[in-house]
BAVOPA-723975 format. One record per atom (N, C-alpha, C): chain; residue in three letters; atom name; x, z negated, y; residue number from 1. Coordinates in Angstrom, 3 decimals. Atoms other than C-alpha are relative to their C-alpha. Layout:
<sites>
SITE   chaine   residu   atome       east         up      north   num
SITE        A      ala      CA          X          Z          Y   NUM
...
</sites>
This chain:
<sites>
SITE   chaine   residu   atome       east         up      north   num
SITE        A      unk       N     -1.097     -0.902      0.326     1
SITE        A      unk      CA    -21.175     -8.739      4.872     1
SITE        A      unk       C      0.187      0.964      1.160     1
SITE        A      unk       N     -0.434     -1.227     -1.353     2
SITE        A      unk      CA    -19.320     -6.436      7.567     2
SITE        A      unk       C     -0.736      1.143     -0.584     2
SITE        A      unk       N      0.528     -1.431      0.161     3
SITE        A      unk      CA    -20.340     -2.983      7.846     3
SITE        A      unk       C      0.929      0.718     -0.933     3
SITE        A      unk       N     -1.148     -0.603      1.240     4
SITE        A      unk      CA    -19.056     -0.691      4.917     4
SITE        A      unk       C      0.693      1.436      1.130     4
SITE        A      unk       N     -0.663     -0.850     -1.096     5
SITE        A      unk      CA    -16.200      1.523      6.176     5
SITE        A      unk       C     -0.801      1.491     -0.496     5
SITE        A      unk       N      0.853     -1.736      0.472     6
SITE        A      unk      CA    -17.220      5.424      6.232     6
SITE        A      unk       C      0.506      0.825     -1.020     6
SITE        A      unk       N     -0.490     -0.666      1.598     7
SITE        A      unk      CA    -15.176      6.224      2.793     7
SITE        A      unk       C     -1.601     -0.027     -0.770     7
SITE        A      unk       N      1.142      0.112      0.827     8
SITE        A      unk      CA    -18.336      4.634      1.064     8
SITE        A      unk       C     -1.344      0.511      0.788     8
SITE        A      unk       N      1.181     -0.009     -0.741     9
SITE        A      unk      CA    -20.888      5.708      3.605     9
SITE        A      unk       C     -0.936      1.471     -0.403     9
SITE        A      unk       N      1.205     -1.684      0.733    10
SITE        A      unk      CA    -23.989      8.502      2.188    10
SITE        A      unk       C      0.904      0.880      1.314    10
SITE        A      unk       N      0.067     -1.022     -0.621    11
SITE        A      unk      CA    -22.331     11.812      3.065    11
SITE        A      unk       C     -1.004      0.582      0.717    11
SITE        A      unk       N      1.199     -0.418     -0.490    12
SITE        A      unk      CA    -23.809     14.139      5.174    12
SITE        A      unk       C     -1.261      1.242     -1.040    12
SITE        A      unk       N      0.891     -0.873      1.101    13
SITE        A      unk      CA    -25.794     16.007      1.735    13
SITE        A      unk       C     -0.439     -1.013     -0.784    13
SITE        A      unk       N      0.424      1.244      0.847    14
SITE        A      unk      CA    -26.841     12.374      0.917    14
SITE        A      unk       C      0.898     -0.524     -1.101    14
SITE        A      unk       N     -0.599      0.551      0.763    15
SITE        A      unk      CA    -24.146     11.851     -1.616    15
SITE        A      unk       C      0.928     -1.409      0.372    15
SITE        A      unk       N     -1.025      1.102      0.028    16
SITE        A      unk      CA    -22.239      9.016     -1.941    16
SITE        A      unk       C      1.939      0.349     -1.067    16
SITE        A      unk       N     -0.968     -0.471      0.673    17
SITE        A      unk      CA    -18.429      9.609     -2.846    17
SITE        A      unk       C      0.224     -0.102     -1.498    17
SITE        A      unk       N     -0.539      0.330      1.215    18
SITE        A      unk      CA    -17.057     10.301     -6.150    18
SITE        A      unk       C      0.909     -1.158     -0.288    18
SITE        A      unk       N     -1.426      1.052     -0.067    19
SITE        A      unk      CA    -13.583      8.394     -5.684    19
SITE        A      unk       C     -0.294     -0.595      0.981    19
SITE        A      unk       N     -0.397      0.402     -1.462    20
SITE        A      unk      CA    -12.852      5.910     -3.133    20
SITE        A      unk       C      1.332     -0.491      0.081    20
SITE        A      unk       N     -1.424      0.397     -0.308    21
SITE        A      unk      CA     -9.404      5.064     -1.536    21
SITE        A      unk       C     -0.555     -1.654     -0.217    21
SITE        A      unk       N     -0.502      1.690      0.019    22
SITE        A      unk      CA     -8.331      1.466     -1.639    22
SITE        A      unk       C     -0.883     -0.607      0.998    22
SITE        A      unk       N      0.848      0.648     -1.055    23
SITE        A      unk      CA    -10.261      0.620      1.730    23
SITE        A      unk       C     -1.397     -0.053     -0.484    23
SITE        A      unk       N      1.271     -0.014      0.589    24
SITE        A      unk      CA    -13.128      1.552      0.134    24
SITE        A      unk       C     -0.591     -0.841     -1.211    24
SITE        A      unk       N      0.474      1.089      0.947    25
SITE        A      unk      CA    -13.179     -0.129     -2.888    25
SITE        A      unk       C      0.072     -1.322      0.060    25
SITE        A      unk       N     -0.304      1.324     -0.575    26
SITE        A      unk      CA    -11.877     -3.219     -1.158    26
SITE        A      unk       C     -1.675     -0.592      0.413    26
SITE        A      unk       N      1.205     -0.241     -0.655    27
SITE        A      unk      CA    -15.182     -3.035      1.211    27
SITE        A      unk       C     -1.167     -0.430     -1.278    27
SITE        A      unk       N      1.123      0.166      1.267    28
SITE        A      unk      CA    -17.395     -2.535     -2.182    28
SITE        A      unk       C      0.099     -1.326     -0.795    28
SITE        A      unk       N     -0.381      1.536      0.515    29
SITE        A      unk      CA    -15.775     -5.408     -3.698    29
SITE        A      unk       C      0.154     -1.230      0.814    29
SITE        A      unk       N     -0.259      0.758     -0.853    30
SITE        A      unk      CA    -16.015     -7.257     -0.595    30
SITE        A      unk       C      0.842     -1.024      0.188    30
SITE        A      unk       N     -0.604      0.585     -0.091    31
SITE        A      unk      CA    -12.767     -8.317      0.065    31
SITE        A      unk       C      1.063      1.272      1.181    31
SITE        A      unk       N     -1.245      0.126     -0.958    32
SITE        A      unk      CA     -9.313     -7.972      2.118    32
SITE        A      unk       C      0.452      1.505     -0.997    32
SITE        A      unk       N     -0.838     -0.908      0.644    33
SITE        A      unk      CA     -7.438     -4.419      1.364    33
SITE        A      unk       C      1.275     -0.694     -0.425    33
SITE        A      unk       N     -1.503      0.149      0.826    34
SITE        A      unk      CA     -4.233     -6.306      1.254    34
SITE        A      unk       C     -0.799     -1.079     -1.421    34
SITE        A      unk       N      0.327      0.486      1.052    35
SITE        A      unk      CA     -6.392     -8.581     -1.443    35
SITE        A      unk       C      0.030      1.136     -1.382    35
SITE        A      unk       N      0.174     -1.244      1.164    36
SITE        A      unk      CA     -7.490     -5.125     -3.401    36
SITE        A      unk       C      1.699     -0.130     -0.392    36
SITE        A      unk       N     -1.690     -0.551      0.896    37
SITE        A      unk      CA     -3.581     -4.056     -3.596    37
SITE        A      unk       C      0.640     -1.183     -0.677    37
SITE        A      unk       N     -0.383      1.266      0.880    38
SITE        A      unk      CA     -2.615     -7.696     -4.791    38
SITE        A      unk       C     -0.483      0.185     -1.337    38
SITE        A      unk       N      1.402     -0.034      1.237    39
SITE        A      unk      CA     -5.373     -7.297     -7.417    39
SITE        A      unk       C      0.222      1.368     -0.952    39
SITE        A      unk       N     -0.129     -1.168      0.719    40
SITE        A      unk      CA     -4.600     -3.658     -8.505    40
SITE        A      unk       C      1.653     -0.643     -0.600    40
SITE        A      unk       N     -1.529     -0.165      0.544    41
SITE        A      unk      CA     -0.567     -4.835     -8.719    41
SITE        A      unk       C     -0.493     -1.166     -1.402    41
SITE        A      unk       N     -0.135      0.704      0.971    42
SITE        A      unk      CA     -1.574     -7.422    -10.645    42
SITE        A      unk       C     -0.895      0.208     -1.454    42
SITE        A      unk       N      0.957     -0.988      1.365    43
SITE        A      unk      CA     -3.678     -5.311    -13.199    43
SITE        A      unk       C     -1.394     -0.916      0.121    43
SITE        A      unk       N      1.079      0.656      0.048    44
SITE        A      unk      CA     -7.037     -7.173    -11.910    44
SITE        A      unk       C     -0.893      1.107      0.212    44
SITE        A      unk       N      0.569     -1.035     -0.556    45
SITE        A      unk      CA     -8.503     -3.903    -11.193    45
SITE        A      unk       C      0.061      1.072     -0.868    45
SITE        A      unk       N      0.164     -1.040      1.284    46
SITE        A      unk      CA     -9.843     -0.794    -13.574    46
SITE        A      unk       C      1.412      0.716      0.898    46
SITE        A      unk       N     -1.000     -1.026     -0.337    47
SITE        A      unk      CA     -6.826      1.668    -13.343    47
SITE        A      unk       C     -0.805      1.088      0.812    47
SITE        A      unk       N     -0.082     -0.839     -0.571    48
SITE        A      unk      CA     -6.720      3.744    -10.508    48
SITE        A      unk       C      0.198      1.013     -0.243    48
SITE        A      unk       N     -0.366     -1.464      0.575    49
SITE        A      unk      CA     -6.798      7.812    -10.919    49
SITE        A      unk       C      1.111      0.182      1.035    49
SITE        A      unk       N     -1.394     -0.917     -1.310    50
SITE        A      unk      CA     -3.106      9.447     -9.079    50
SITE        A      unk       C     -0.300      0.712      0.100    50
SITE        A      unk       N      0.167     -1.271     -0.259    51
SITE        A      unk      CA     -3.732     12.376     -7.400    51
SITE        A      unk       C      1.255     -0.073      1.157    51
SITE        A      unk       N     -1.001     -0.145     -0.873    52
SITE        A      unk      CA     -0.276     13.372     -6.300    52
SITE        A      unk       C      0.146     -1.413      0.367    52
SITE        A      unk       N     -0.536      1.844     -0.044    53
SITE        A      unk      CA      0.681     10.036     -4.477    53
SITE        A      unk       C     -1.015     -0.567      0.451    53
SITE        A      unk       N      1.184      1.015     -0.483    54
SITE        A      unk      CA     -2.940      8.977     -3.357    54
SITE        A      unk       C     -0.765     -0.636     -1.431    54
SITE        A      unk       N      1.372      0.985      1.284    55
SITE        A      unk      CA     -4.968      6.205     -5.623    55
SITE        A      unk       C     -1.058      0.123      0.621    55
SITE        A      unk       N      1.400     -0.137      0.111    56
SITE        A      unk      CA     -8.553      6.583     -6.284    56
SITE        A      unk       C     -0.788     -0.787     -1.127    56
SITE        A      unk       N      0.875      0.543      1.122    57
SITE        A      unk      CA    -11.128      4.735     -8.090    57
SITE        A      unk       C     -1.323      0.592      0.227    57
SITE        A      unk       N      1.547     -0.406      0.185    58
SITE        A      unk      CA    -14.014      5.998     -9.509    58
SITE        A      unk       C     -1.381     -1.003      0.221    58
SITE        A      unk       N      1.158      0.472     -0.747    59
SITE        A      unk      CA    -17.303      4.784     -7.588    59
SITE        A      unk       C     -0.483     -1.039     -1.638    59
SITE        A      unk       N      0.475      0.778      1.243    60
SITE        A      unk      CA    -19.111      4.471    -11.013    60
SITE        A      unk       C      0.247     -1.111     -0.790    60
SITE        A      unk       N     -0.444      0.925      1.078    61
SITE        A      unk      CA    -16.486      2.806    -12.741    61
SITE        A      unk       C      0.232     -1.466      0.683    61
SITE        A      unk       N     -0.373      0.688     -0.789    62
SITE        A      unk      CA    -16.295      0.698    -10.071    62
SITE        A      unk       C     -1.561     -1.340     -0.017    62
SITE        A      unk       N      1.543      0.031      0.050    63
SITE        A      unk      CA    -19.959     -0.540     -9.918    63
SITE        A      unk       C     -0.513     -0.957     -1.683    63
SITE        A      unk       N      0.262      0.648      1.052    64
SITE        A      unk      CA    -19.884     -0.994    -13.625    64
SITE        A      unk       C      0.866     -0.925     -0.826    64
SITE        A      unk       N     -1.160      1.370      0.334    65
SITE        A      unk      CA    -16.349     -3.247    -14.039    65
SITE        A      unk       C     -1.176     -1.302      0.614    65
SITE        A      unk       N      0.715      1.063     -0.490    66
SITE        A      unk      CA    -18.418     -5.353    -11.282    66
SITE        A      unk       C     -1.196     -0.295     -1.219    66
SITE        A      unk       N      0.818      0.440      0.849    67
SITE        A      unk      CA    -21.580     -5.703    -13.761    67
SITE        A      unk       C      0.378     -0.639     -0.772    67
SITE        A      unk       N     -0.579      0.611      1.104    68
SITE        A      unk      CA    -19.277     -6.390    -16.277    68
SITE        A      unk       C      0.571     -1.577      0.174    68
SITE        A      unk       N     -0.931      1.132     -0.299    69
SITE        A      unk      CA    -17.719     -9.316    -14.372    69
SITE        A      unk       C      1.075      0.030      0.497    69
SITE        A      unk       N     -0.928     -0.344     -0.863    70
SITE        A      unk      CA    -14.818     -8.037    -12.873    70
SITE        A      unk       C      1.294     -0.627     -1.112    70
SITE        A      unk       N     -1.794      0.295      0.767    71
SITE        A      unk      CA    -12.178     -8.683    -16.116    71
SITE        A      unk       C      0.971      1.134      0.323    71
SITE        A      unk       N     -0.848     -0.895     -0.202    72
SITE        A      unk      CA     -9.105     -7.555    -16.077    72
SITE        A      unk       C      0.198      0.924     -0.444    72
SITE        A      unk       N      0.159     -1.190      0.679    73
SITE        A      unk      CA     -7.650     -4.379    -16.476    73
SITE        A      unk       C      0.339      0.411     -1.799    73
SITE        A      unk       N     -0.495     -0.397      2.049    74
SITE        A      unk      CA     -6.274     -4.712    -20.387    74
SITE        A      unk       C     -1.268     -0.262     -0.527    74
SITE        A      unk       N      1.545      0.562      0.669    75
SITE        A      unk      CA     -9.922     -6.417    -21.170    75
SITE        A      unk       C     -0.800      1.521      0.768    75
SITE        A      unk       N      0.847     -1.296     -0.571    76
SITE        A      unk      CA    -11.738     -3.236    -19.317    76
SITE        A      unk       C      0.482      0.526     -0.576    76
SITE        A      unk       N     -0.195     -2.020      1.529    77
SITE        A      unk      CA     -9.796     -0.543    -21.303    77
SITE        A      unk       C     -0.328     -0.630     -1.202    77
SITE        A      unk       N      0.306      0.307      1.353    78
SITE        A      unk      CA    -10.978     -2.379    -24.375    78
SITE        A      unk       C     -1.297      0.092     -0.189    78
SITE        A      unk       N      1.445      0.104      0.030    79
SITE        A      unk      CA    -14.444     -2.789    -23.384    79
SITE        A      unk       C     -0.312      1.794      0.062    79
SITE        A      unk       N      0.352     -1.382      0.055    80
SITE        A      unk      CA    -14.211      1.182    -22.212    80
SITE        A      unk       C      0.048      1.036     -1.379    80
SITE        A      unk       N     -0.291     -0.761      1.930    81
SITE        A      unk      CA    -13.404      2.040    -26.386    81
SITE        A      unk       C     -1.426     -0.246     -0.789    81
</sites>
């Protein structure tokens, strides 16, 4: 696997980000950004948080769709109830 870009990379107080942009979660999910945005349009991807006009996904939730198997997003908000 390439090197992860520096969205996901341990801050400098050891944390690892809350959110990550699109490049980032691409990277984590090891794939193509233009794959991620295919994948988010096509609701394959937990819903993104808007902040103003930037998307974000939460690290965690990110981490634990993958465990789950990576269903889609109408099957993930069902599993998240």
């Amino acid at each position: 696997m390439d090197a992860v870009p520096s969205e996901i990379d341990i801050t400098d107080d050891g944390r690892t980000p809350l959110l990550l942009r699109a490049e980032a979660a691409a990277a984590l999910c090891d794939t193509s950004l233009r794959t991620w945005r295919t994948w988010d349009v096509a609701g394959k991807t937990p819903q993104p948080i808007r902040i103003g006009r930037s998307l974000r996904w939460r690290a965690s939730e990110l981490h634990a769709w993958i465990a789950a198997g990576c269903p889609d997003r109408s099957t993930w908000q069902i599993l998240q109830t």
